[in-house]
Every structure is written in C-alpha cells, then in structure tokens.
N, C-alpha and C positions, 0 to 999 in steps of 0.2 A: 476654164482656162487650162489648156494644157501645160505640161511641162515645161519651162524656157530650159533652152539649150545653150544661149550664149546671153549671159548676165551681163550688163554691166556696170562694175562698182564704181560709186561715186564718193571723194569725198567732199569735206564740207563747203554750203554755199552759200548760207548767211544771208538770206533774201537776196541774195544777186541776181537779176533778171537777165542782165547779159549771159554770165557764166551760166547759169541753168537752160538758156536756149541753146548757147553753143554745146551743153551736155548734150541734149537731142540730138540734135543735127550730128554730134557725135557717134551717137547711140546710133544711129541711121545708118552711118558712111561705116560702121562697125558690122551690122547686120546684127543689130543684139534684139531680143525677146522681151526684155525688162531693163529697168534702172532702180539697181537696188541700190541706195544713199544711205554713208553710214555716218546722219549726225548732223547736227547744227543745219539743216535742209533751211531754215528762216521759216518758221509757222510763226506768224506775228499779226494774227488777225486785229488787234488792239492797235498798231501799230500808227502813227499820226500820219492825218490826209488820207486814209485810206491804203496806203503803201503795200502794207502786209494785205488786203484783200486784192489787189491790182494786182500783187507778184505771181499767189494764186491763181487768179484765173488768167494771167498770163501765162503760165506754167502749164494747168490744165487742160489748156485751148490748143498750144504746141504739142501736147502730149494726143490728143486727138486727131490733129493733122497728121501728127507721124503714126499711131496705130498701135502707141505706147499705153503701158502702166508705167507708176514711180512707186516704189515704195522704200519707205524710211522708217530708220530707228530716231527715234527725238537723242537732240543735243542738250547741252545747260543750254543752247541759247535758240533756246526756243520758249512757247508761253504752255508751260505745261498745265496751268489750270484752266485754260481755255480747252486745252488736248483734252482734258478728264470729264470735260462737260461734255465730249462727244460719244454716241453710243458708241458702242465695241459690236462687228456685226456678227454674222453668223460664222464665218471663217477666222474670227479671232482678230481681224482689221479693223482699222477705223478709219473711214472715208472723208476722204478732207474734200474730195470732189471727185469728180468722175473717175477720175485715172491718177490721181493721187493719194496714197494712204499709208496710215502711219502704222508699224507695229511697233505697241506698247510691249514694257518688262516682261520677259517670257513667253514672246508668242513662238511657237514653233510649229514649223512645218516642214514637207519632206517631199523633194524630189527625187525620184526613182526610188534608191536604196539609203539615199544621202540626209541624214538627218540635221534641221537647219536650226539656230535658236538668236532669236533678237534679245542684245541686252544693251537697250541704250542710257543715254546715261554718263554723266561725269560732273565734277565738281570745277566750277571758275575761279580759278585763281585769279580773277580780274572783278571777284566777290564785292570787295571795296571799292569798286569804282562805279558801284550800280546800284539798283535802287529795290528793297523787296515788294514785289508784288505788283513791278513795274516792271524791269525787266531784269529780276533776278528770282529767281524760287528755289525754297529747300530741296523741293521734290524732284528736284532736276539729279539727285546721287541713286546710284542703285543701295540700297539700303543692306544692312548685314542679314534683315528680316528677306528680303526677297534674295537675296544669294541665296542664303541657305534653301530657301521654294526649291530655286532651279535647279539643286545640286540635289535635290530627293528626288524630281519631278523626273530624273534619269539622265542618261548620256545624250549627247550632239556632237556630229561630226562637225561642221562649223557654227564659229558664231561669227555674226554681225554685229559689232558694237560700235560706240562711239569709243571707248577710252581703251587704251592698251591694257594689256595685261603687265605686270610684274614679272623681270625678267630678261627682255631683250638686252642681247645686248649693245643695239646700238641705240637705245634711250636712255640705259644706265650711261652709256657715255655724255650723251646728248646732255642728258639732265644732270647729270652730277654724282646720281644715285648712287655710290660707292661712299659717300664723304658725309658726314651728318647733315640735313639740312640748316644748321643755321651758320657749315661751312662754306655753304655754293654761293658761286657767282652768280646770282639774278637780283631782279629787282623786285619780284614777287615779294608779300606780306610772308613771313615763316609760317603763320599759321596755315595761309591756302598752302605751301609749298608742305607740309607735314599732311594737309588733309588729301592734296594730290597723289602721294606715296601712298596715304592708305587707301583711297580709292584703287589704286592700282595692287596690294595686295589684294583687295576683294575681288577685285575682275579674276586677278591669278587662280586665288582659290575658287572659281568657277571656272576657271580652263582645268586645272585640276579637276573637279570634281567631276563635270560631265566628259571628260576625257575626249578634248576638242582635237584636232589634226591640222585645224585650219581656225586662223582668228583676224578679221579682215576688221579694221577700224580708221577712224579719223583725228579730231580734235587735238591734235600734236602738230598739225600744219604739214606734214614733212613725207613726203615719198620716201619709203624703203620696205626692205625687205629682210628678216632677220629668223632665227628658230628659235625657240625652248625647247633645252632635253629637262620635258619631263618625264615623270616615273612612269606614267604611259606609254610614253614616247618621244618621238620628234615632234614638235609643233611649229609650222608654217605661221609668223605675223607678218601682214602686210599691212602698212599704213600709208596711208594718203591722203595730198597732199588740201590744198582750198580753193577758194574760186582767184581767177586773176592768175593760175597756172596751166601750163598747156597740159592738155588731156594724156600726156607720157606721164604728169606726176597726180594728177587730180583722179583720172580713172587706171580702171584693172579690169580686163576683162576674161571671164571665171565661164566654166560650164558648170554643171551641175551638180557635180561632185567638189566645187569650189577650187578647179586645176585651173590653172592660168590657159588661156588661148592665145595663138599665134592671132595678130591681125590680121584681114585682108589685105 
C-alpha cells in the first residue's frame, strides 16, 4: 500500500451500521485513501444475535465496494479480549477482516517523513453501569507500564488516540478540571471521574514525552479544536465528535503530515 494522502479521521461509532456506512460514502464523496477511526469503532464480536459479527461484515463489504481500508485504535468500548486473541501480523496490524484493522498500544508507523503512533485506550466512567467480562474490561486503560514503553520507544509527530490528553483548554472547561473532582457538576461515580483525570495525565505525559505536534482523539463526544503549549511546543488537539453527527463534527480530514485538508 502506498502512502495515503488524504486521511480521514473518524470519530466514535459504537457499532453503528448506519453511521459507519454513511463514513464511507463520506470517505468517497471526500476522495480520501483511508479511514483512520480514533476509538469505540464497536468490535463486538460476542455481541447478542450475532449483531457485532453482522456490523463487521457489513462494514468490511462497504469497505470493498469503495476500495477502502479502516483502521482503528480500540476504545473502552470495545471487547478487548477478543482483540488480544487475534494474531498481530507482520506490519504490526491486526486484521479484523479484509479492510478492517485494528492497531493495538504502540503500533507505529510512518508516512513520508511524518512519524505516526496509535495509543488507544481510555477508562469508562459509565464503569458501574456494566458488567466485567461482558462488556466492561480492565484492559481497556493504557497502563503507566506501556506509557512509559512509548515514551522510550522515542518521539511521534502524531498520535491517534482514543482519550485526550491533559491540558486543553476547552475540556478543562468542559469538564470542570480546574475545581477538585468531588466539586464538579456531573453525575458520574467520583471514583471513575478521578480515574478519568488521571488517565488523561497519562496520555499528557505521552504527548510530552514523544514530543507530538498533532493529537487527534475521540471518546469525549464533542468536536473541537484546541492547543497545548508544551515545553516542545505548540500542540494541535482535535477531538471528534460520535455517530448520529454530521460528518462537520464526526470526521477531519488530514494529509500525511496530519494538517487539516480543504474539502472538495
């Protein structure tokens, strides 16, 4: 596969069949190379009636009509020990199906001079309302043990995650983050709302460390666009939005170097 030149980023889509076709059909009317999805993409092959394997190869089969790849970073809400029973192949992918594939914690790769790094990944604060090993798992956090991997493994100019990093500042608005957790207005458990913060330190201290320029993620629901001055530099966050939103808040579409593209 050669280089794609006109990416386009998705965010979450939580087995939606509709929403993930109309990505396509997006993808298409965009003139994009790829569908990189950052997060909750719905891997649910366990999934009752067969739902999660129907959404697949409903996905897969669109994804061949158009002459597409997908590739995805896993969300918390996906079946990550189903993902870990799949081999990892020779390019560091794991093949969900023909044209769809996931990259696990720290796959990286690189277009032209542009160095890429997957860290998906994030903790559910909707933890209590779910069931382990049904549709909730530990292994859904990037852990303190693989940050730190990533941040020896060397620098990336972007990353593709699921969870923000620490920082922005229109999530610190958003979420409260100025105010101690057990001062914010939500409804969340304190404990997921303290373990969300520190997940989001750890992302941070991975944009730190591999000295990112660009950090494109999801599971926040919410289109925008914000920087971190880090000690780096400047850093680009773009977050985006979920399915059941028009493709202005749900996609971004990135060249190679991960700059934004005028549409057609």
């Amino acid at each position: 596969m050669t280089d794609p030149q006109r990416i386009l980023l998705v965010g979450d889509l939580h087995m939606n069949s509709q929403a993930a076709l109309e990505v396509i059909d997006h993808a298409q009317a965009v003139n994009a190379d790829l569908i990189l999805q950052v997060g909750d993409f719905g891997y649910w092959p366990r999934a009752e009636h067969g739902a999660g394997v129907e959404f697949l190869t409903l996905v897969d089969d669109a994804l061949a009509s158009a002459g597409l790849e997908l590739w995805f970073v896993p969300g918390n809400h996906e079946d990550w020990p189903e993902l870990a029973r799949l081999p990892i192949g020779h390019e560091g992918r794991r093949a969900i199906g023909a044209r769809i594939f996931e990259l696990p914690v720290g796959y990286r790769w690189t277009w032209g001079s542009t160095r890429w790094l997957a860290v998906g990944g994030a903790p559910s604060v909707d933890k209590h309302l779910r069931t382990e090993g049904v549709d909730w798992f530990p292994e859904e956090e990037v852990t303190e043990r693989q940050a730190a991997a990533l941040i020896d493994a060397g620098r990336a100019d972007v990353v593709v995650a699921h969870d923000a990093p620490m920082g922005t500042p229109f999530l610190r608005e958003r979420l409260q983050q100025d105010a101690p957790p057990p001062l914010r207005r939500n409804w969340w458990p304190l404990e997921a709302v303290v373990r969300a913060d520190a997940h989001q330190e750890r992302t941070r201290r991975i944009l730190d460390g591999v000295h990112a320029s660009r950090w494109f993620h999801g599971h926040h629901h919410v289109r925008y666009s914000s920087t971190i001055e880090a000690a780096h530099g400047t850093v680009r966050v773009e977050g985006l939005a979920l399915d059941g939103t028009p493709p202005s808040e749900l996609t971004l579409l990135v060249d190679a170097q991960g700059e934004e593209l005028p549409l057609p």
